[in-house]
N, CA and C atoms as a LAMMPS dump frame, in Angstrom:
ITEM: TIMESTEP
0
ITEM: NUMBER OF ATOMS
321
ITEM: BOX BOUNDS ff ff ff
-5.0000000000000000e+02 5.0000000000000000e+02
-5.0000000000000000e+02 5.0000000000000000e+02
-5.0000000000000000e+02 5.0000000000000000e+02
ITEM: ATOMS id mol type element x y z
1 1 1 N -390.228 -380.618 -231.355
2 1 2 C -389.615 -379.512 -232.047
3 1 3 C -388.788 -380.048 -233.22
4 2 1 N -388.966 -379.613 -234.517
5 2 2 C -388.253 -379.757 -235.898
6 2 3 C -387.209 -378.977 -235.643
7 3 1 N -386.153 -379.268 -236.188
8 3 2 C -385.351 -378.928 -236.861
9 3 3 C -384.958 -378.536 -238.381
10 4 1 N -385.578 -377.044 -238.407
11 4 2 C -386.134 -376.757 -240.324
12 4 3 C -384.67 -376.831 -241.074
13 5 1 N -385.157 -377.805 -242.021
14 5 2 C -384.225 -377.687 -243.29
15 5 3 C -384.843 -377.564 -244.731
16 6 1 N -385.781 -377.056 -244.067
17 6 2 C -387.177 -376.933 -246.171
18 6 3 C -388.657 -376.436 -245.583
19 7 1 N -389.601 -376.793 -246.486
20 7 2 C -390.919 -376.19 -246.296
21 7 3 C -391.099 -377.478 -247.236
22 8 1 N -392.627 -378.042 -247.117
23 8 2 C -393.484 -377.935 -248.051
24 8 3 C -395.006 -377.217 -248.358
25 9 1 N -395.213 -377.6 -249.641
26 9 2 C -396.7 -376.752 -249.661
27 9 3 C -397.43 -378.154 -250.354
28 10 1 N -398.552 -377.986 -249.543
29 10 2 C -399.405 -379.629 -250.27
30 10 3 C -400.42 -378.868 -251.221
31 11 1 N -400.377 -379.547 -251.976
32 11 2 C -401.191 -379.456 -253.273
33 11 3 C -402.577 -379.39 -253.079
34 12 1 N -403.569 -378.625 -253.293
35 12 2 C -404.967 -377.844 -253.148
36 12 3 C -405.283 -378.119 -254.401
37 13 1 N -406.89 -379.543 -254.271
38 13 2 C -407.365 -379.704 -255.842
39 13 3 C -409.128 -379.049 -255.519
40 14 1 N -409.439 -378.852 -256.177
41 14 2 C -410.81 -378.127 -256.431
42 14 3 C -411.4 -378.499 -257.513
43 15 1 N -412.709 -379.142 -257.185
44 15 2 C -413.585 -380.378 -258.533
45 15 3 C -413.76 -379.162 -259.556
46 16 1 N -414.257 -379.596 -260.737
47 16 2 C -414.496 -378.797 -261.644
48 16 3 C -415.943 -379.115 -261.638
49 17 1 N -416.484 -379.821 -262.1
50 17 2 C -418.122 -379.612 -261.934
51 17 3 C -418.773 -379.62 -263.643
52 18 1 N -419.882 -379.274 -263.667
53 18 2 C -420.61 -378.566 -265.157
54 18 3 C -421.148 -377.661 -265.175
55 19 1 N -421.026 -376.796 -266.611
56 19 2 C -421.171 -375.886 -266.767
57 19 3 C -422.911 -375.738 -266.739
58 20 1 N -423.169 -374.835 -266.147
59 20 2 C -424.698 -375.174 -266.073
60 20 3 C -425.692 -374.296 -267.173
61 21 1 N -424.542 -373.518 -268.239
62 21 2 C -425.242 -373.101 -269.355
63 21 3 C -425.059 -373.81 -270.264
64 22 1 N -424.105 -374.177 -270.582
65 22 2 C -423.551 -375.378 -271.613
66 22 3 C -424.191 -376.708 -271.437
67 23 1 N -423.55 -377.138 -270.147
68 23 2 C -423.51 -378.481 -269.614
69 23 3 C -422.573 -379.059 -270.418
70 24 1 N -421.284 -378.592 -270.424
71 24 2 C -420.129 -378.857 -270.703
72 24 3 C -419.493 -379.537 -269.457
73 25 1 N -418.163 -380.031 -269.111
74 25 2 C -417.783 -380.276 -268.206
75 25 3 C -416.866 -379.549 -267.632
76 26 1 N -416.376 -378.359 -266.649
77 26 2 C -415.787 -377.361 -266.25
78 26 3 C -413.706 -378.211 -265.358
79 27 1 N -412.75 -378.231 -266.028
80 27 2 C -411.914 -378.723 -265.745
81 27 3 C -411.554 -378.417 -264.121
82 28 1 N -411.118 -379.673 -263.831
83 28 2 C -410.956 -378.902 -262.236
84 28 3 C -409.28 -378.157 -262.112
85 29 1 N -409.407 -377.733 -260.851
86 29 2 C -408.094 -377.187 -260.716
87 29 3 C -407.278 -377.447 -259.462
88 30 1 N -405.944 -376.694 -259.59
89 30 2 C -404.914 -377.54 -258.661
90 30 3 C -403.731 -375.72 -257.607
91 31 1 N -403.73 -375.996 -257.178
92 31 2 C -402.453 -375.021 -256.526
93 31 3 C -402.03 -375.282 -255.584
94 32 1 N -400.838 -375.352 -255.224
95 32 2 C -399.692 -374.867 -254.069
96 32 3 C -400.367 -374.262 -252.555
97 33 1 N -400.558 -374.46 -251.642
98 33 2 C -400.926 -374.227 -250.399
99 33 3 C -399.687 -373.315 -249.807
100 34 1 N -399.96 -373.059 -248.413
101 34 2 C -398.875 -372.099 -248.126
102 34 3 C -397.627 -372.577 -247.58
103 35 1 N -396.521 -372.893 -247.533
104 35 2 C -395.166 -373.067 -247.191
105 35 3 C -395.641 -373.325 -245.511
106 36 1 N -394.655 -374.747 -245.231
107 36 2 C -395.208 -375.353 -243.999
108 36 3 C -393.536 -375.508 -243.542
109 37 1 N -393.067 -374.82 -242.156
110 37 2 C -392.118 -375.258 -242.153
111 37 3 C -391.658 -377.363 -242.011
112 38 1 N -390.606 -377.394 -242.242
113 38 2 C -390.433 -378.751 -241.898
114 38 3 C -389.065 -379.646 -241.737
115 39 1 N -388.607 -380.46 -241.502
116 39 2 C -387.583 -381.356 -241.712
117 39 3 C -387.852 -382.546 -242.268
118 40 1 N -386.802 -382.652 -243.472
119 40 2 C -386.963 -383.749 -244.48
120 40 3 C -385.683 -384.478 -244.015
121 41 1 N -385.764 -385.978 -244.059
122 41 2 C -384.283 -387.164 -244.029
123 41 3 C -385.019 -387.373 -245.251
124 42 1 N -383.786 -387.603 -246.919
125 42 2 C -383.792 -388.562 -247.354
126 42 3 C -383.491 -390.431 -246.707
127 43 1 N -384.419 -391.066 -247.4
128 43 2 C -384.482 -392.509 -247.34
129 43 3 C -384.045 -393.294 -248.189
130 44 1 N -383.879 -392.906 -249.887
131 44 2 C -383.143 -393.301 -250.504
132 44 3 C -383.038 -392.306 -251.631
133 45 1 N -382.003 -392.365 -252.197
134 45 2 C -381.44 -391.238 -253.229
135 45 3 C -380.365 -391.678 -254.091
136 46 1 N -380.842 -392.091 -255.001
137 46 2 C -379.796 -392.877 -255.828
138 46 3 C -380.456 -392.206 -257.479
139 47 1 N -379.235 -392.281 -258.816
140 47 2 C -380.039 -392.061 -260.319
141 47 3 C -379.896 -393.515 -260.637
142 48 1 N -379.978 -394.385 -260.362
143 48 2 C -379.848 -395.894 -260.713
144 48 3 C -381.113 -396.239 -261.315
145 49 1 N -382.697 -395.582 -261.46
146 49 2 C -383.943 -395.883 -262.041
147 49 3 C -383.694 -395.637 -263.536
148 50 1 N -384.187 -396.819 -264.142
149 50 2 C -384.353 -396.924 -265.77
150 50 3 C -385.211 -397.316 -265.843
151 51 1 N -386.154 -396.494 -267.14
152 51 2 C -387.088 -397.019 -267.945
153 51 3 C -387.464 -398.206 -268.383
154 52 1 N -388.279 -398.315 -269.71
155 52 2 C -388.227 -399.526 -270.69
156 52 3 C -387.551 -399.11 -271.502
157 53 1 N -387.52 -398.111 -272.071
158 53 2 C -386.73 -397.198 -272.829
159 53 3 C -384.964 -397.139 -272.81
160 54 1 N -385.017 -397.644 -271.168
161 54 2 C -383.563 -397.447 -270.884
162 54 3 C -382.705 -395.936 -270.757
163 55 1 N -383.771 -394.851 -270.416
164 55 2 C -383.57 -393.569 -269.821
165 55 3 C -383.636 -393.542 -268.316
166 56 1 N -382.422 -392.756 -268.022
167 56 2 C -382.157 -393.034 -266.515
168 56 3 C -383.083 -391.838 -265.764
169 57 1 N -383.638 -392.186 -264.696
170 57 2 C -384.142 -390.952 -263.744
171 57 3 C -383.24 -391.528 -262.144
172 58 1 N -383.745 -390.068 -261.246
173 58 2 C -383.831 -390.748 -259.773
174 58 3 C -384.362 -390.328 -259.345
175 59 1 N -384.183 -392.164 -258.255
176 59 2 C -385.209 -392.424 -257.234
177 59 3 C -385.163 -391.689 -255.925
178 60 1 N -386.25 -391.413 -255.431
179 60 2 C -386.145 -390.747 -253.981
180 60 3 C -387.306 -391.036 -253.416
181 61 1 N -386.79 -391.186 -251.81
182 61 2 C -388.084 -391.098 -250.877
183 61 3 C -387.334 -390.42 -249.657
184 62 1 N -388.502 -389.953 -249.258
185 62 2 C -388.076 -389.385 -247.835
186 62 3 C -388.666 -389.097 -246.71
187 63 1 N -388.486 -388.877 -245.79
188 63 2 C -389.128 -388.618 -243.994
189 63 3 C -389.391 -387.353 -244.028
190 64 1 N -390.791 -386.7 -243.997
191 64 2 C -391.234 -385.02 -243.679
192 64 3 C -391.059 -384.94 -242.077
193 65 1 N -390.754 -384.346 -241.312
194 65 2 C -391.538 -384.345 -240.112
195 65 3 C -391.92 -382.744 -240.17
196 66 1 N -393.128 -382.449 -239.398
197 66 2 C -393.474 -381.027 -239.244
198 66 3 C -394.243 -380.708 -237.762
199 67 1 N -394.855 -379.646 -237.438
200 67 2 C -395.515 -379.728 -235.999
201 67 3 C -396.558 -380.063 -236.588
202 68 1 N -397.414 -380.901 -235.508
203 68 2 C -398.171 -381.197 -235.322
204 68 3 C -399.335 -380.829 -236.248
205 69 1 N -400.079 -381.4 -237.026
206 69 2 C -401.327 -380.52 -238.105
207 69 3 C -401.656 -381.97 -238.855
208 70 1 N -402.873 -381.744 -239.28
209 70 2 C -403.983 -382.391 -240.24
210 70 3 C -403.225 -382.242 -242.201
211 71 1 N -403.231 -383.233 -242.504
212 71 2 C -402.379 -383.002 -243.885
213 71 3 C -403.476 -383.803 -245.003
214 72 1 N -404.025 -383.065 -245.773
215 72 2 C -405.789 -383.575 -246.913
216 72 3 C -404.964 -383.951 -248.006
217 73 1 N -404.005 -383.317 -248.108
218 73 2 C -403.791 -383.588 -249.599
219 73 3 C -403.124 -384.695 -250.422
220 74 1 N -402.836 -384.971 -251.63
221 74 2 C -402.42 -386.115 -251.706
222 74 3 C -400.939 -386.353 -252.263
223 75 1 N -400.545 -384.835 -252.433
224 75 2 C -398.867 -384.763 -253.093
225 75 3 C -398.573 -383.385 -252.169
226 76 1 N -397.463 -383.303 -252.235
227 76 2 C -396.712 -382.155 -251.5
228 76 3 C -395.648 -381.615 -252.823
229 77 1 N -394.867 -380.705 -252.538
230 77 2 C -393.97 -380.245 -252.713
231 77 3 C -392.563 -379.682 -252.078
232 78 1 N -392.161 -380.413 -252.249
233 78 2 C -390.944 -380.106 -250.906
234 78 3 C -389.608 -379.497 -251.513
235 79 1 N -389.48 -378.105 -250.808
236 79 2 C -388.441 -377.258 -250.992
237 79 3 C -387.14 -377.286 -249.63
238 80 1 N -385.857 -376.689 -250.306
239 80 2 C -384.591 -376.693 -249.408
240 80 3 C -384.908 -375.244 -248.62
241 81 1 N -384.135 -374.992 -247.822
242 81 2 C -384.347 -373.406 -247.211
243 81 3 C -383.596 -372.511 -248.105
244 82 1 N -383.27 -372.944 -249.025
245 82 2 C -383.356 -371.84 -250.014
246 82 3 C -384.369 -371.669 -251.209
247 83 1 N -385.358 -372.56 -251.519
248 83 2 C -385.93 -371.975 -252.256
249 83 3 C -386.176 -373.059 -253.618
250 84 1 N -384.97 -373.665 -253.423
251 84 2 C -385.048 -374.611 -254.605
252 84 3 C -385.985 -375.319 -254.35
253 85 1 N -386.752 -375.738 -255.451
254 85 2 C -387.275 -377.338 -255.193
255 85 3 C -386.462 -378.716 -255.448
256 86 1 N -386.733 -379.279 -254.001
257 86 2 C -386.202 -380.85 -254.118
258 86 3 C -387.029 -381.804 -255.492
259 87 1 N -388.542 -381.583 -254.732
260 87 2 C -389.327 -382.368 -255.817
261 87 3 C -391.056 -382.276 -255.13
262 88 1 N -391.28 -383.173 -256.184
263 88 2 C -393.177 -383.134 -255.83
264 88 3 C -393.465 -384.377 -255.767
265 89 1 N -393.872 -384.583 -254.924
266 89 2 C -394.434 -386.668 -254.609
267 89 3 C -395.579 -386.642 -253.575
268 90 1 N -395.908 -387.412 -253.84
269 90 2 C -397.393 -388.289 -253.611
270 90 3 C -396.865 -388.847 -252.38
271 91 1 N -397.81 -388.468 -251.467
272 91 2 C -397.844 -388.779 -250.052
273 91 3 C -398.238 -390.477 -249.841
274 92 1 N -397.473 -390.972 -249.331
275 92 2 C -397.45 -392.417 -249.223
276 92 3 C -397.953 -392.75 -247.552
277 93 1 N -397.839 -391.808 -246.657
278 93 2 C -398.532 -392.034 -245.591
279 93 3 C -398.19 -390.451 -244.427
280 94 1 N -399.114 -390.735 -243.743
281 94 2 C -399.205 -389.709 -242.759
282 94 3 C -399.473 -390.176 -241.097
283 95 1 N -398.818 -390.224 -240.537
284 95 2 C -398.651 -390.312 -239.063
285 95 3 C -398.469 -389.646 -238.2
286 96 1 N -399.625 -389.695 -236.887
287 96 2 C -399.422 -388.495 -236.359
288 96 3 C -398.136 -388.767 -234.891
289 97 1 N -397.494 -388.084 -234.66
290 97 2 C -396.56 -388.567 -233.371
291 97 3 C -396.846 -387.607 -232.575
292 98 1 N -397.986 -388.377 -231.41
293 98 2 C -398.389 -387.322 -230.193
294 98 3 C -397.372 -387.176 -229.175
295 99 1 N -396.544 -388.138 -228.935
296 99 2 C -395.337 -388.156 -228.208
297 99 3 C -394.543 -386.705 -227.882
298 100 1 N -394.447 -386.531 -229.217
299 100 2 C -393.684 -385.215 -229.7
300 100 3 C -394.42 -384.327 -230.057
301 101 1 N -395.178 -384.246 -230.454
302 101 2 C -396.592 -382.962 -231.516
303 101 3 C -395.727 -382.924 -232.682
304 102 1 N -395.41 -383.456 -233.407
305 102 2 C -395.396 -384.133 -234.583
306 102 3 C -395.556 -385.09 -235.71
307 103 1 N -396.063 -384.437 -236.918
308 103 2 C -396.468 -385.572 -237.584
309 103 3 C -395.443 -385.842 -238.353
310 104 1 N -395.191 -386.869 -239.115
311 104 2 C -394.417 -387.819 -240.365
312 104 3 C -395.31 -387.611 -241.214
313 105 1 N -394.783 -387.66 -242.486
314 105 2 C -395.176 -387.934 -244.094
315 105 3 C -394.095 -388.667 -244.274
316 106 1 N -394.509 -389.903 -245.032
317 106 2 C -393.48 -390.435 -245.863
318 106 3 C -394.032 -389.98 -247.377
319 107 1 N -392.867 -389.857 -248.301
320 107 2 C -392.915 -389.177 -249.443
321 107 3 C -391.924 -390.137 -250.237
């Protein structure tokens, strides 16, 4: 059992293909899946990242856990329980924990 503090929605890509009157190349496309409840731990959270440029961003990673489910995609989006978005990152791994009927994403 999670303890919800956010949702994410994993990112849904769909090939584009060719156009078969043209034979152009048809761009593929991308959307938002449906809101998954979940619990996120940040792992690190610091603005200490600089460029070459020497423009500052920040860094983050963090622990998803959710119930138990199959996860295809290759970025998520992870929101607070209100609504905001935290951010969008690329799934760095997926583990399933049968122990519990939960899986991990690291993000």
């Amino acid at each position: 059992m999670i303890i919800q503090n956010g949702t994410i929605e994993v990112k849904v890509k769909t090939a584009g293909g060719i156009d078969l009157e043209t034979g152009h190349p048809v761009k593929s496309a991308s959307e938002w899946g449906a809101p998954i409840a979940c619990q996120y731990i940040p792992n690190t959270h610091n603005n200490l990242g600089r460029t070459v440029n020497g423009q500052h961003f920040t860094q983050a990673s963090y622990t998803v856990l959710i119930e138990e489910q199959d996860i295809t995609g290759e970025q998520i989006r992870l929101k607070d329980m209100r609504g905001n978005v935290v951010g969008e990152f690329s799934i760095l791994s997926v583990e399933p924990l049968e122990a519990v009927c939960e899986t991990r994403i690291m993000v």
